[in-house]
mmCIF file of the C-alpha atoms, coordinates in Angstrom:
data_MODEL
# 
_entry.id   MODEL 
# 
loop_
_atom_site.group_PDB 
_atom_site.id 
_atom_site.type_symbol 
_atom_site.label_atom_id 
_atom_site.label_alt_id 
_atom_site.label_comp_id 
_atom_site.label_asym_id 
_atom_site.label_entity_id 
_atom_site.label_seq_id 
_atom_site.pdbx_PDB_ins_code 
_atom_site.Cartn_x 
_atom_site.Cartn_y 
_atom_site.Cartn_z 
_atom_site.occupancy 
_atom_site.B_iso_or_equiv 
_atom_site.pdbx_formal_charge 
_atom_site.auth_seq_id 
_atom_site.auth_comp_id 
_atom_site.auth_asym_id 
_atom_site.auth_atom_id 
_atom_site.pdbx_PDB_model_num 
ATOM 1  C CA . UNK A 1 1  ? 128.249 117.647 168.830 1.00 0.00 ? 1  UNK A CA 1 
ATOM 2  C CA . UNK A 1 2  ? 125.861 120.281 170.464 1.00 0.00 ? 2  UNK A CA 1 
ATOM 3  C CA . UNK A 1 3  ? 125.273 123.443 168.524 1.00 0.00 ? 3  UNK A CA 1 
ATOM 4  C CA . UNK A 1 4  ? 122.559 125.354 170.130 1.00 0.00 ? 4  UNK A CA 1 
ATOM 5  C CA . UNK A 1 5  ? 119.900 126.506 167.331 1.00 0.00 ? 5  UNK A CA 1 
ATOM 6  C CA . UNK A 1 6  ? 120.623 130.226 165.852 1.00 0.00 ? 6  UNK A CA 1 
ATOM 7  C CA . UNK A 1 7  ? 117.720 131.710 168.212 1.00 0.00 ? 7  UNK A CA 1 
ATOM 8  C CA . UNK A 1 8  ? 119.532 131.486 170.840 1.00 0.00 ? 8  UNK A CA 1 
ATOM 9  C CA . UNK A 1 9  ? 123.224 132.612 169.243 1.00 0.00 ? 9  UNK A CA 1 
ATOM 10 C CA . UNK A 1 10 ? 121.750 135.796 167.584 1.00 0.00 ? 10 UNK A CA 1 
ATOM 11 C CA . UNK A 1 11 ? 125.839 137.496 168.045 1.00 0.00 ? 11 UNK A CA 1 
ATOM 12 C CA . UNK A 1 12 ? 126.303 134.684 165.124 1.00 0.00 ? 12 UNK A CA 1 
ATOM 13 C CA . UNK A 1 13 ? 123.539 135.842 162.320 1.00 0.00 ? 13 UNK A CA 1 
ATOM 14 C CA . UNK A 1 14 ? 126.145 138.916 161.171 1.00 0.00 ? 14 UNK A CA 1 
ATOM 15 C CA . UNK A 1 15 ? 129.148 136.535 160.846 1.00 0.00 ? 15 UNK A CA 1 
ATOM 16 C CA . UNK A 1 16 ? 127.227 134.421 159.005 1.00 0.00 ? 16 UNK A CA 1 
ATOM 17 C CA . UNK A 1 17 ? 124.564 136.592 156.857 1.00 0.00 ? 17 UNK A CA 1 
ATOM 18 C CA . UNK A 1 18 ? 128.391 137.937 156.041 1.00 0.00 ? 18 UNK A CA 1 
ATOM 19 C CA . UNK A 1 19 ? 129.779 134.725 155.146 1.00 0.00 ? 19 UNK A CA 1 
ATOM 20 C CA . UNK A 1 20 ? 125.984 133.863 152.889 1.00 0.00 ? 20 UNK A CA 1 
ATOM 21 C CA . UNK A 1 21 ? 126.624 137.478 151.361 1.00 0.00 ? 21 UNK A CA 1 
ATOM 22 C CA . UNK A 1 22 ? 130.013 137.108 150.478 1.00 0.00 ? 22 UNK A CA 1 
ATOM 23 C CA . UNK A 1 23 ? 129.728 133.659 149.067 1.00 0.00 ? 23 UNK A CA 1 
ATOM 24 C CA . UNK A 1 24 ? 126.972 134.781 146.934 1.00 0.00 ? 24 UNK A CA 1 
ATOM 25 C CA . UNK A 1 25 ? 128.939 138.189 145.589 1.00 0.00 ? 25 UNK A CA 1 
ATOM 26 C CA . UNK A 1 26 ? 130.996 135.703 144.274 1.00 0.00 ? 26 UNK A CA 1 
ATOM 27 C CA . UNK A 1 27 ? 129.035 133.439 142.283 1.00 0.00 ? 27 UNK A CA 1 
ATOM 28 C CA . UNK A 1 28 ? 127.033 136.719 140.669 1.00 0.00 ? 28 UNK A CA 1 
ATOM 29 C CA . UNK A 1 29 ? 130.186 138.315 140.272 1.00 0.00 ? 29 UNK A CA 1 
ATOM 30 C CA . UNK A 1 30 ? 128.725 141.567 142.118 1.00 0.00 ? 30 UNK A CA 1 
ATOM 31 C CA . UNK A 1 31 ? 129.486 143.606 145.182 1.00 0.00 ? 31 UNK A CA 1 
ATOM 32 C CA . UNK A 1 32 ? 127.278 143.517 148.033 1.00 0.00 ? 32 UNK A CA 1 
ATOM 33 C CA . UNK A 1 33 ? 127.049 144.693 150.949 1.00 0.00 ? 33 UNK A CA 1 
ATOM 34 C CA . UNK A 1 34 ? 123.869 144.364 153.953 1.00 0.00 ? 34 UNK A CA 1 
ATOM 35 C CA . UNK A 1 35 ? 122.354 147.886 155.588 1.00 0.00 ? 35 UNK A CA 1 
ATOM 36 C CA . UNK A 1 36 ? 122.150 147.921 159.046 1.00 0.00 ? 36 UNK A CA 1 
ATOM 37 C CA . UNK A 1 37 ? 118.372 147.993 159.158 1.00 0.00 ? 37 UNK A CA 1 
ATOM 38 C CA . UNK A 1 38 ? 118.555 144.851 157.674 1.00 0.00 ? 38 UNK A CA 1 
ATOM 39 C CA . UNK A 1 39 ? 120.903 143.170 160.301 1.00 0.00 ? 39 UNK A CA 1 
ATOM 40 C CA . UNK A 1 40 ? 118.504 144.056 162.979 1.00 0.00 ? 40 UNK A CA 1 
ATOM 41 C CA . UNK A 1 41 ? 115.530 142.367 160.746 1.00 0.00 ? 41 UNK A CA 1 
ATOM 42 C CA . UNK A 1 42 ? 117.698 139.315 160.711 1.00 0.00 ? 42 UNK A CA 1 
ATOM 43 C CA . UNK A 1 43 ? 118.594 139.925 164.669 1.00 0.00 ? 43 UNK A CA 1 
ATOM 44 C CA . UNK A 1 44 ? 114.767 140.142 165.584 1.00 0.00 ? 44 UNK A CA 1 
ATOM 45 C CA . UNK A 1 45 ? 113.535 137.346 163.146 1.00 0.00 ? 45 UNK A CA 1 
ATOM 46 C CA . UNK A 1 46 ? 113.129 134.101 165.569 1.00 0.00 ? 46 UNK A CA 1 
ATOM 47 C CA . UNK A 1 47 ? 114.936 131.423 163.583 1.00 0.00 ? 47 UNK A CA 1 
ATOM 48 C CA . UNK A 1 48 ? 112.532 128.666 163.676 1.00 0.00 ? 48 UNK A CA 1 
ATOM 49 C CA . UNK A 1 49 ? 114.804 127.197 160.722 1.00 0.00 ? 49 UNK A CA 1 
ATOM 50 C CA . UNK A 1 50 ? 117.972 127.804 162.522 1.00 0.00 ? 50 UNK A CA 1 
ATOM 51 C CA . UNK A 1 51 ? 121.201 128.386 159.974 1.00 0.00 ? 51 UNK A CA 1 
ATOM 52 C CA . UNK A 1 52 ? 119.219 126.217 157.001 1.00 0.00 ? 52 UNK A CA 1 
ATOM 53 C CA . UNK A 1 53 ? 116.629 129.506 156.806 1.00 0.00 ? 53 UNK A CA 1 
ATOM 54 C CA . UNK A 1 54 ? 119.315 132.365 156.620 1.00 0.00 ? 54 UNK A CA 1 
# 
């Protein structure tokens, strides 16, 4: 299986800083929600990491 690194699927990063968000919402019981500035941080940021850094 092939998955090309995040770098290069940056349409992915707000599904999935969504999902991370979400998932952590529910363990601290809080609402949350990202600002778009943000989202474009995380659109710029390079991913050397790939998914294991978001």
């Amino acid at each position: 299986l092939d998955v090309p690194p995040l770098r290069q699927r940056t349409e992915d990063i707000p599904v999935l800083a969504g999902y991370f968000l979400e998932k952590a919402a529910k363990e601290y019981g809080r609402k949350m929600k990202m600002a778009p500035p943000c989202l474009e941080i995380l659109g710029n940021y390079s991913w050397p990491g790939n998914v294991r850094e978001l």
